[in-house]
C-alpha positions in Angstrom: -74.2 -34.3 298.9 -72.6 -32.3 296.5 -75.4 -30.0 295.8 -75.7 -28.9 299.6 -71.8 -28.2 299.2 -72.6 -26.0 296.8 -75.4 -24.6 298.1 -73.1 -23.6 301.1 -70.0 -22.3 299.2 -71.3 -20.7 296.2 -70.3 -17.3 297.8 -66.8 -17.9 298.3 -66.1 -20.1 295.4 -68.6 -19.1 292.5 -71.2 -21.2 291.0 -69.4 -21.0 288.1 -65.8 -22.6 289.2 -68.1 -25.2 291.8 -69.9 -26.9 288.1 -66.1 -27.0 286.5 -64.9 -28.4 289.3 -67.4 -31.1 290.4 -67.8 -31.6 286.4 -71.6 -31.1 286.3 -74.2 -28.7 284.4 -75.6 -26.4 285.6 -79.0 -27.4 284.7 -78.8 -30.2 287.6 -77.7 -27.8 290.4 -81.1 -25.9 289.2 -83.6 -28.8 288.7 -82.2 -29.8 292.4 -83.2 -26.5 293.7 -86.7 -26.8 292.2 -86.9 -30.2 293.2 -89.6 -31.0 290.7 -90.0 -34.7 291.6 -90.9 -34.1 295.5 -93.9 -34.9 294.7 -93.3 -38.0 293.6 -91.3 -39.1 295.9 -93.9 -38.8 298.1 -96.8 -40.4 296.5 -94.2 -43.5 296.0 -93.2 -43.9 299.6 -96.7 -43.5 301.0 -97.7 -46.5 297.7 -93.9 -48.5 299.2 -95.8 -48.0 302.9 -99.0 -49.6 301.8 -97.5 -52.2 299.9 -95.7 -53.3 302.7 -98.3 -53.5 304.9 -100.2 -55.7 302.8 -97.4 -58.1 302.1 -97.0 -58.7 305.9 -100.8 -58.6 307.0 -101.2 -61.7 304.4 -98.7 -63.6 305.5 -96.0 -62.5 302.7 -97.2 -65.0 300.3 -99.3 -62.6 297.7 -96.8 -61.5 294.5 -96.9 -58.5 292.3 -100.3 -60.1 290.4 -102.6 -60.4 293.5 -101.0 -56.9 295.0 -102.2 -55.1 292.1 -105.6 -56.0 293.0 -105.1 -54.7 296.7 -104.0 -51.9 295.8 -107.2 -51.2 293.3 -109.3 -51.9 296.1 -107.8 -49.2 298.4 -108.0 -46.7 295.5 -103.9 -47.1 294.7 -104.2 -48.0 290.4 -100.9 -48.7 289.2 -99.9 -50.9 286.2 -98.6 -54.8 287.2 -95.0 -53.6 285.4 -94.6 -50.7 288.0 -96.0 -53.0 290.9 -93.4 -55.7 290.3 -90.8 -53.0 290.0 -91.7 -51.5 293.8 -92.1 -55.6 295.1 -89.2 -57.0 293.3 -86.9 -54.1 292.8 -86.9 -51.6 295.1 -88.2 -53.5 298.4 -86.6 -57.0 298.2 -90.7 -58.9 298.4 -90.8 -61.8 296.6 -93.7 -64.2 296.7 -93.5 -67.5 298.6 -94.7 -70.3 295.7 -96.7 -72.9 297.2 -95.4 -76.8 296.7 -97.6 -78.3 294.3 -99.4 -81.0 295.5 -99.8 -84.7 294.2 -102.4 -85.6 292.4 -101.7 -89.5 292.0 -101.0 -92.2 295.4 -98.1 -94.3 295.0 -99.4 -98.1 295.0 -102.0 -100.6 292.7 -103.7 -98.7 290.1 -107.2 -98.0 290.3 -108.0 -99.8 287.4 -106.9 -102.9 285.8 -108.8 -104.7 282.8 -108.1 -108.3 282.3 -106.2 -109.5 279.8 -109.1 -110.9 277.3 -106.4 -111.4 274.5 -104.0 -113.6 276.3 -101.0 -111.0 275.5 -97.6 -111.0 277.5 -97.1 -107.3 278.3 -93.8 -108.1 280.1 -90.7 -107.2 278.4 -87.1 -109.5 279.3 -84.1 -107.8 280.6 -81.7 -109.0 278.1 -84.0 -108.9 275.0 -83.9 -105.2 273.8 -86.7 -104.0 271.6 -86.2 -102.1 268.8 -88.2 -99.7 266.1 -88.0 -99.7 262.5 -90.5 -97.0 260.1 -91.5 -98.6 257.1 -93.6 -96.3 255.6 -94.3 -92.3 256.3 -97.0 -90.5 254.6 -98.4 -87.1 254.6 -101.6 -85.6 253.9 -103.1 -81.9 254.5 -105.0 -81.3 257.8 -106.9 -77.7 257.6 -104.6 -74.8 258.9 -102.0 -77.4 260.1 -99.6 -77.9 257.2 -99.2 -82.0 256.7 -99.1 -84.4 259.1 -97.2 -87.8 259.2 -98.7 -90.5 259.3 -96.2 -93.5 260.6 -96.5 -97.5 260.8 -93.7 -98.9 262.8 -92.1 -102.5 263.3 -91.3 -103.5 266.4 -88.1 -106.2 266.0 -86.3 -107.9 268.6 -82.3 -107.0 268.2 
């Protein structure tokens, strides 16, 4: 790393002619030898360590939303933004979406009414149905703004 080069040569080069060369400010070659964000660095690793663990221990299915809520409950509060940003970002976790299941079976319906009027719900292949408006009007509905009110002919073309 260039700072450690510099660290090593400023007596024989000059800390001076080292920043002109490497094109840097001093200021960074000082706030690397305070190293004000050890701290930090820290805190995040042992917060990466944890979140880790708890992505593996449950099966590495929970996302950023549910590991926000582990990480309350073991005292670790972080904001859901900066949770994603460790997960997503800076680990590579992503959450394993579950397939969403049916809700319907394939087959008969459940329920089918008789046909009281006598009506021929099929339609022919080579007939094709079409619609024609004959009349739109509006009236005021509360908040809404207007809302159409449509009557439609059905024609055979």
């Amino acid at each position: 790393m260039i700072y450690q080069f510099i660290d090593e040569n400023k007596d024989i080069f000059g800390l001076r002619w080292l920043f002109r060369h490497f094109h840097m400010t001093p200021n960074s070659y000082y706030n690397y030898l305070k190293d004000n964000k050890a701290g930090y660095r820290k805190q995040k690793q042992k917060i990466c360590e944890e979140i880790k663990s708890i992505y593996y221990n449950n099966n590495r299915v929970i996302g950023h939303r549910v590991m926000k809520i582990f990480l309350a409950r073991k005292r670790i509060n972080l904001s859901k933004t900066i949770v994603h940003r460790y997960m997503n970002r800076e680990l590579k976790l992503h959450a394993v979406t579950m397939r969403k299941k049916r809700t319907y079976v394939r087959g008969e319906k459940n329920k089918i009414f008789p046909n009281l009027l006598k009506q021929n719900f099929t339609a022919d292949a080579k007939k094709k149905y079409g619609a024609q408006i004959l009349h739109i009007s509006g009236y005021p509905m509360g908040n809404c703004g207007t809302t159409a009110r449509l009557l439609i002919y059905m024609t055979v073309v």
